[in-house]
N, C-alpha and C positions, 0 to 999 in steps of 0.2 A: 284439736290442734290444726293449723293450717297454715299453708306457707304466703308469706308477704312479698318475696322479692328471691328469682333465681338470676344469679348474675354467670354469665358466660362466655370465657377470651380462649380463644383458641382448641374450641371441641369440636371435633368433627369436622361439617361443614359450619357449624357457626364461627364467624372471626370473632364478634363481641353480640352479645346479646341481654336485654338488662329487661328482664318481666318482672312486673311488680301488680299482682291481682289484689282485686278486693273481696273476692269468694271463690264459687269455683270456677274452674276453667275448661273449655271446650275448645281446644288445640285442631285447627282446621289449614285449609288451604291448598296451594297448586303444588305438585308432584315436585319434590328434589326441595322441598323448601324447609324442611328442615323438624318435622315433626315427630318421629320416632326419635330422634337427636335429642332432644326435648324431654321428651320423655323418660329417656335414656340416661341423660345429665341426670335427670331430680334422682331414678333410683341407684346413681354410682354414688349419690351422695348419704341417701337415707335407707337403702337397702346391703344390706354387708355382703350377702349372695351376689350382688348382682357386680362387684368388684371384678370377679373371674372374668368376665368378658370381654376385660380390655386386649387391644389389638394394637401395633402399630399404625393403625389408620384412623386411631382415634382423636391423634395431632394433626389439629387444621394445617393444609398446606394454600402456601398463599405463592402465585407466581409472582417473580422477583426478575426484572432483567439484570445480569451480573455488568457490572464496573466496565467500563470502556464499550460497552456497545452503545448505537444510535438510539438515543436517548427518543426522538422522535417516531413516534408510531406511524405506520401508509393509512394515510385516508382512504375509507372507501370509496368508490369510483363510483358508485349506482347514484341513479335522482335522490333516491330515498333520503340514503346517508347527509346528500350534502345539503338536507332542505328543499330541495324543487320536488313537485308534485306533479307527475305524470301527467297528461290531457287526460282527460276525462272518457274523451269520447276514444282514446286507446286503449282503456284498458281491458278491454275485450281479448285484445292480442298480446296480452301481459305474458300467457305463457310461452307463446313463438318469440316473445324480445329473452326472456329468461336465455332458452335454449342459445339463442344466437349469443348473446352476451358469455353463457357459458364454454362456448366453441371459442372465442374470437380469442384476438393475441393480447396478452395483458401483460406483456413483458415491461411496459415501459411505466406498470403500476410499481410505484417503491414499495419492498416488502416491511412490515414489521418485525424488528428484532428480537428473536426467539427469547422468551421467558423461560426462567428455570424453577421447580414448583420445589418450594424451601418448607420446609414442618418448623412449628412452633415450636422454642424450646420445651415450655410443658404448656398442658389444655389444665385449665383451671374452672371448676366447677363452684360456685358459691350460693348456698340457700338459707335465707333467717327463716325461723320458725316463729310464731306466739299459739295465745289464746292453749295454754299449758293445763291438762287439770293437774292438782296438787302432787301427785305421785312423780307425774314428769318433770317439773319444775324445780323438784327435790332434786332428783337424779341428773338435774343442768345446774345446781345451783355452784356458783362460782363460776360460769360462763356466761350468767345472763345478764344482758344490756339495754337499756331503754332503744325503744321503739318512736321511730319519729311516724308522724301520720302520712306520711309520702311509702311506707314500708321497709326502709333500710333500717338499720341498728341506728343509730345516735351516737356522735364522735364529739358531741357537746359536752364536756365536765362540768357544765351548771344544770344537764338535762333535768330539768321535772321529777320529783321523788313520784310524782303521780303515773308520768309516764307508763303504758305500759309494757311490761318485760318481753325482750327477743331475745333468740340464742343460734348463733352463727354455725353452719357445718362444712367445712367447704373439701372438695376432692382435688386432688392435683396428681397427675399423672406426667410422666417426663421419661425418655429413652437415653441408657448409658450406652453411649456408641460404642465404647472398649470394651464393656462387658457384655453390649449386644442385649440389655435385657431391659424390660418394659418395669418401672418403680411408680408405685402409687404410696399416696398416704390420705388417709381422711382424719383432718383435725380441726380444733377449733380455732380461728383464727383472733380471737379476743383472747390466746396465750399464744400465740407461735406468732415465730418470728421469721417467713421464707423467706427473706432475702439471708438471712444467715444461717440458713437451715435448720434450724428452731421447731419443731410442731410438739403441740399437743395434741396426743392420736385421741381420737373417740376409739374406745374398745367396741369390739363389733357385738359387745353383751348388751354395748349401752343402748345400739342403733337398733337390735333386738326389741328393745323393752319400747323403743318411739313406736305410736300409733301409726304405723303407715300398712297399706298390704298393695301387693302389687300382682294385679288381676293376669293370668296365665291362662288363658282357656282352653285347654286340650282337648285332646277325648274323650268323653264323658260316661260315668258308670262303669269306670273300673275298679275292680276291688285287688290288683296287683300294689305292692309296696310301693307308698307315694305317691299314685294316683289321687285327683282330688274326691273321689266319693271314699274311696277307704281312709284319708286326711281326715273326711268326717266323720267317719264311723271310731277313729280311736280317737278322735277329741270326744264324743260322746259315752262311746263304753266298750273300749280298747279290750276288756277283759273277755265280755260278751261275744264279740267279735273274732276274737283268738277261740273260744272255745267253737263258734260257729263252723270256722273252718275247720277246725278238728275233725267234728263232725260231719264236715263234706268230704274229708279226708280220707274219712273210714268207711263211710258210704262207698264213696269211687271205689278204696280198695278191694272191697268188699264185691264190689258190682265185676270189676275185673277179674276178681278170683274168678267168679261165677262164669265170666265169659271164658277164661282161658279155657275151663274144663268144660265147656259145653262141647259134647262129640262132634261136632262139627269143624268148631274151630281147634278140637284138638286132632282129628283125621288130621287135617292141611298141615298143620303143623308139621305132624309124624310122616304124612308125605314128603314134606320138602327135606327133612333129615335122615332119610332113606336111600335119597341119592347119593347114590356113588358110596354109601357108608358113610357120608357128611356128621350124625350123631356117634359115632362110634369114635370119629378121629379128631373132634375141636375141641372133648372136656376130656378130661382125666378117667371120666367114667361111661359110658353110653349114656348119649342125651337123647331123653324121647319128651313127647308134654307136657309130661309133668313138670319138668323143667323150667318149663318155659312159658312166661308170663307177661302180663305188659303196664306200662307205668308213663304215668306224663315226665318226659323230661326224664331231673335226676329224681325224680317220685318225691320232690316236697312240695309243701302245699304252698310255698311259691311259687313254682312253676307251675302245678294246678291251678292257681288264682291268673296266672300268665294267657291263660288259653281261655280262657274265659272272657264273652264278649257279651254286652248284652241284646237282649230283644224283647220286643214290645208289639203287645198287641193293642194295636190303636182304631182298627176299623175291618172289615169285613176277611181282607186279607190274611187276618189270624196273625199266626207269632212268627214275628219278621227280628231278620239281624237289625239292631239300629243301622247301619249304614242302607237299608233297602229302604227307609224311611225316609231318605232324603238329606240334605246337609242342613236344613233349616233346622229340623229338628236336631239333629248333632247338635249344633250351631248353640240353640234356647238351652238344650239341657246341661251343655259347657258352661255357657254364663251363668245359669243357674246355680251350678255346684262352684265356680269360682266366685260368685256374690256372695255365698251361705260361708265360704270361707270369710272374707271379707268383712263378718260382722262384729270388727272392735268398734266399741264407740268412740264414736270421736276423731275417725282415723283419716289420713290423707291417702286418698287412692288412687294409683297408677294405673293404666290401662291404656295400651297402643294398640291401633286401628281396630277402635272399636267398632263391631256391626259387621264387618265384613260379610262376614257370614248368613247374616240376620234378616227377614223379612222387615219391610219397614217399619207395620206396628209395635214387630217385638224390640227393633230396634229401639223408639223413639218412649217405651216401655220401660224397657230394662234402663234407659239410660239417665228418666225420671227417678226410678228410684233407687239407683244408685247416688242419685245427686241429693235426694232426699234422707238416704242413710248415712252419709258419710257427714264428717267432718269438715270435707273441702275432699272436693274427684278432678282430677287431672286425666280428661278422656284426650286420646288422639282418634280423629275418624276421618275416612273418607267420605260418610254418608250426610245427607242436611238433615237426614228424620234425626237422629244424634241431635241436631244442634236445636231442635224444637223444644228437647226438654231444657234449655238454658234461657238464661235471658240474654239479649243481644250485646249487653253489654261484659257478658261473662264469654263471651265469645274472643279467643284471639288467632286471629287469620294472618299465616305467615305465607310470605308470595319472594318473586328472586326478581330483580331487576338490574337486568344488564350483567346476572350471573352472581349478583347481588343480593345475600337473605333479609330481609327487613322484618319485624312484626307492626301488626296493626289490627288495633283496640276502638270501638264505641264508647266515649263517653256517654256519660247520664246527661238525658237530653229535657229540659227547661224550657225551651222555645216552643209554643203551640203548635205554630209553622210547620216545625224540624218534627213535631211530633204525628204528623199526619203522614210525615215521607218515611216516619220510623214504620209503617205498616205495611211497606213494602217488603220489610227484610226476611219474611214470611212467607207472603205471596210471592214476590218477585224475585228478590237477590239470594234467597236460600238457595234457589234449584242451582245458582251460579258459584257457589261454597268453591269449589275447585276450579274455576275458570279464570283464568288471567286477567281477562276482557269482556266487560259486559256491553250492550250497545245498546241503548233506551231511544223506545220509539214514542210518538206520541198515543199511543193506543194500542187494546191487544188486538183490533184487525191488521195495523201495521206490521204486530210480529205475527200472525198467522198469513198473512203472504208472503214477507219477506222465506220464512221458513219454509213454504210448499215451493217457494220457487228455488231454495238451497237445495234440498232435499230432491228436484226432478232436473237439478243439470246435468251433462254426461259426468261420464266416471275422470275425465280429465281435467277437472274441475275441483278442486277438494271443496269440502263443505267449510263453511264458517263455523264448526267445532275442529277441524285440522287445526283453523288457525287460534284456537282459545278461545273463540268470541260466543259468547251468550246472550241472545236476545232477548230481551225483556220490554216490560211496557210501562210506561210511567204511572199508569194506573189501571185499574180494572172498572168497567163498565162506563160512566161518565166522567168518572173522576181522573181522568188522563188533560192529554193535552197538552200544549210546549211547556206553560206555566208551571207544568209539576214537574220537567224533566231537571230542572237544577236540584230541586229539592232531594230528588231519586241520586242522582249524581252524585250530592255533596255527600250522603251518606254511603257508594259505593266510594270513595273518592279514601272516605275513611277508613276504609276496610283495605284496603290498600290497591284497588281494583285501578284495570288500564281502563277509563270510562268513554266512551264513544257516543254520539248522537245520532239520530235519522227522523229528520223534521222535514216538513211541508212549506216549501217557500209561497208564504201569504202574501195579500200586495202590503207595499212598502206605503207603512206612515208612523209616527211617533210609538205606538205600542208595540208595536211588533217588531221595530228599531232595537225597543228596549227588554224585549223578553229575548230577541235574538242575542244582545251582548251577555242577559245572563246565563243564557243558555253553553256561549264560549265559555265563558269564565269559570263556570263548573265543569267542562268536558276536556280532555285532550286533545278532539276533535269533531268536527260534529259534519257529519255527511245533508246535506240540503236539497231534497229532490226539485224536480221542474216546477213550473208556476203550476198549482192543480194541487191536490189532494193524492190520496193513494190511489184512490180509482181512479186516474187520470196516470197514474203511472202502472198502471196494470195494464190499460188500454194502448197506450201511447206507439208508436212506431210499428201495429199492428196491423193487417189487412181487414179493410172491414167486410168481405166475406168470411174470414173465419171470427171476428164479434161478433157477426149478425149470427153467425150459426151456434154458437153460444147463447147469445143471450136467447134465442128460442127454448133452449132446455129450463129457462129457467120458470117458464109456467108449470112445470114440477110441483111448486113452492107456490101454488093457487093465487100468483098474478099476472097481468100478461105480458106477454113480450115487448121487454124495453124499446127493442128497435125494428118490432113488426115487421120486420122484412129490409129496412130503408138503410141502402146502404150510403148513407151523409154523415157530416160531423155534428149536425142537429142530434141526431139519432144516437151516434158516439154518447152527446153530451146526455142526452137522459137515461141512457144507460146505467153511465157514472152515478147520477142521482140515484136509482133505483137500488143500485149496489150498494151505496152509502145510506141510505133511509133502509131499505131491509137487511143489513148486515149480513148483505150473500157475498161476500167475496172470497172464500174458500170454494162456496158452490161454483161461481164463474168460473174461479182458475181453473176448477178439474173438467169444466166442459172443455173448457179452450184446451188442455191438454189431452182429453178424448180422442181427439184425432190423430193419426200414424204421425211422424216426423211433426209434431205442431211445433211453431218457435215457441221459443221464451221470449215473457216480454222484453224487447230491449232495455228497457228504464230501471228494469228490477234487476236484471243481470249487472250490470254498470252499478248499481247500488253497491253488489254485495261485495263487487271484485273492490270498490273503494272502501268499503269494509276492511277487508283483506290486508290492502293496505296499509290503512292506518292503523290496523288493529298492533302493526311489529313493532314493539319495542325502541325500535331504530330508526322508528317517521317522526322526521322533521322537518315535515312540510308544510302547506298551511293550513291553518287551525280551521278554517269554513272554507268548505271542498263543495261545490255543486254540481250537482249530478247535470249532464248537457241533456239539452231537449234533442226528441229522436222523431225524425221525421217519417209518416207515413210513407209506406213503400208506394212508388209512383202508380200508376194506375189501379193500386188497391182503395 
């Protein structure tokens, strides 16, 4: 069985949301965007347990400004908001304009009139099912309705006898304000009638008997009531089992006889009810040790199996409590015993923030064959190792914009072209699964500078993951370069990513006229550093006593010194060569930062803070920002 189509108005944070997969799915994306939601929806529908957990918060609240207020919103007052793009060469002092802007008198800014945050009347849930084996099919038979190939059911009366069969489940939940109390119902919606209050309920025997399981990973290796390893133990041989404990039952009790009356522990005993006459005056009779015994709990072999924790002997350390083992392993042996539950055939499996826990291979492991044993698996995860076992197109990456949840899906890509940029989503745009904003350079020495020099600004400075941005490279080893950065783009573009640029302004003639427009045309924005290359902007506005003294470290690396002592812009310029033919520019920067108080390169600071910038959601400025040239400090 597997689901075609989850339809969702008013759950949670979703206002409308309309998924329709063609296998399985791998539910990823940026914080707040609505993935446990998701999750959450499918089993309010296909899980009868998981009904209990509605809340009043489960009705999307949408802000409303009520009747008679100013209908007009206050503009914001900042460059950003209103389209103008800051100088270039300011923004170095971006965070002293912040501070003063936020000191200064903004009284004469019109306010926006306050919004009032209004609940849905009810949050409706909708999901078609196919691909039935016989027993199910049965057990929906007079609810099922031709399947169009888009995944919804078919409201055509001439639909195809060939067609094949779907069967609709939907939830609706809704709050009696008078009676103050939260009402759901799960029915079919090919017999009910909501607008007249009409449902056909699914009996929660029938939702029982549907192949789905919804993966719960707790603490693993417990053998208390309902724990998942005793779950397996009575689905295999419940009888076996029962009579196991019996057996440890009588053991224990047996062991504690033996302790009570050991003369040791019976002296202490008779000691402490010797005070004051304590044994003579609390029972009816004088209590001495014999008396008196000891038992887990209320002495059943529940609460025996209660106290009972496991350990494992894995390596030299001997027999350790699972917790001294670490949470990785907690972590494998939880999924483990929630997979081994897991094994209907054929089944649709639920499972929110998968991996958490998990080392990456066991992640990207466990999440392979899960996808291989099931039916159709519905993972939510934080991690990319998760989204390795998927193909990119089973991938759906939910992101917010402007406060806004959207989803966004990979089609099956045709184009040769398109297929070469698909190799990036591996390499490059995986590590960015949760990042709002990725920013494609033309090469990975671009993003291994860019990044040593985010990475060594002061602490008042946030890094370009403060602001969402993840750098990436248009390609790996030669296969970079402006020409691939649209290719890179169009496909973060689809995934629903804020996509950013940082390209090299080459001299101007018809080619590079023409890979720059396409290069807009794919980006939100694209940052354009000074005439030069990157080693030209590593260098740029720097003292050439501290490059000369750099690039002396770099006979290290058995060549010689780019600029032998010579402190000229001759010298500057072979450098740059030197850097770019032996691909030392990590080496350089850590010389150049070697030294006490050493600057940052001007050019590469001014980079990232227009990063920054553009990176907000709320820049509407212009789409090709150039980075300004920075001139040599005077007599360096």
């Amino acid at each position: 069985m597997r689901v075609t189509r989850v339809l969702i108005d008013g759950f949670r944070g979703w206002g409308h949301l309309d998924v329709r997969p063609g296998s399985h799915v791998l539910v990823a994306g940026v914080p707040r965007a609505g993935r446990t939601d998701l999750i959450t929806a499918l089993a309010r529908v296909l899980d009868p347990d998981a009904v209990r957990g509605a809340a009043l918060s489960d009705l999307h609240q949408r802000p409303v400004i009520p009747d008679g207020a100013d209908s007009a919103p206050a503009e914001a007052g900042d460059d950003v908001a209103e389209g103008v793009v800051a100088p270039a060469a300011d923004v170095a002092n971006t965070e002293d304009a912040a501070e003063e802007d936020a000191s200064g008198d903004n009284s004469a800014t019109p306010q926006a009139p306050s919004a009032v945050l209004q609940r849905v009347e009810a949050a409706l849930v909708e999901v078609t099912l196919t691909d039935f084996d016989p027993d199910v099919q049965q057990l929906l038979d007079g609810v099922l309705e031709p399947l169009e190939d888009s995944g919804r059911a078919s409201e055509d009366p001439d639909a195809s006898v060939d067609a094949p069969l779907c069967a609709r489940l939907a939830y609706r939940l809704s709050y009696d304000e008078e009676a103050e109390t939260l009402e759901s119902v799960v029915y079919f919606p090919a017999r009910s009638n909501p607008a007249l209050g009409q449902y056909s309920r699914v009996p929660a025997a029938t939702r029982r008997m549907l192949p789905v399981v919804t993966l719960d990973a707790g603490q693993p290796l417990q053998l208390r009531a309902g724990a998942g390893l005793r779950r397996i133990l009575d689905e295999r041989d419940a009888k076996a089992g029962a009579a196991a404990f019996d057996a440890l039952a009588q053991a224990v009790a047996e062991a504690v006889s033996a302790l009570s009356a050991s003369p040791a522990v019976a002296e202490a005993v008779n000691a402490v009810l010797a005070v004051g006459g304590t044994g003579e005056r609390i029972g009816d009779a004088p209590l001495t040790a014999e008396q008196v015994g000891f038992r887990t709990e209320d002495g059943s072999v529940a609460a025996l199996l209660r106290t009972l924790r496991a350990a494992l002997h894995l390596d030299a350390g001997g027999m350790l409590g699972l917790a001294q083992h670490g949470s990785t392993v907690s972590a494998v042996l939880s999924m483990a015993e929630a997979m081994l539950l897991a094994t209907v055939p054929g089944a649709v499996v639920l499972a929110d923030d998968f991996g958490d826990q998990l080392d990456a291979p066991a992640t990207e492991h466990l999440a392979a064959l899960l996808r291989a044993r099931s039916g159709q698996v519905w993972l939510s995860t934080r991690r990319p190792e998760a989204a390795r076992a998927f193909e990119p197109t089973e991938v759906i990456r939910l992101v917010r914009h402007g406060g806004v949840r959207s989803h966004h899906q990979l089609t099956k890509i045709m184009d040769r072209k398109a297929l070469v940029a698909m190799r990036q989503w591996h390499t490059q745009l995986l590590a960015a699964l949760t990042a709002p904003t990725v920013a494609i350079t033309e090469g990975p020495h671009d993003v291994a500078v860019l990044s040593m020099v985010d990475r060594r600004r002061p602490p008042s400075f946030l890094p370009l993951s403060a602001h969402g941005v993840r750098l990436v490279a248009s390609g790996t080893g030669g296969e970079g370069g402006i020409s691939q950065i649209p290719r890179v783009a169009n496909l973060a573009r689809q995934l629903g990513f804020r996509v950013l640029a940082v390209i090299d302004r080459d001299k101007d003639n018809t080619q590079t006229s023409d890979e720059l427009a396409k290069v807009q045309a794919a980006c939100d924005a694209v940052v354009r550093l000074p005439p030069g290359a990157i080693e030209q902007a590593i260098t740029a506005g720097l003292p050439l006593q501290a490059l000369a003294d750099a690039s002396a470290t770099l006979t290290e690396y058995g060549i010689p010194d780019p600029m032998c002592g010579q402190l000229t812009e001759a010298a500057v310029t072979n450098l740059c060569k030197v850097i770019h033919k032996q691909g030392l520019h990590e080496q350089f920067l850590e010389a150049l930062y070697a030294e006490p108080n050493a600057p940052h390169p001007p050019v590469l600071s001014i980079t990232l803070a227009l990063l920054e910038l553009a990176a907000a959601p709320t820049y509407s400025g212009e789409g090709l920002i150039d980075v300004p040239a920075v001139s040599r400090p005077a007599g360096a």
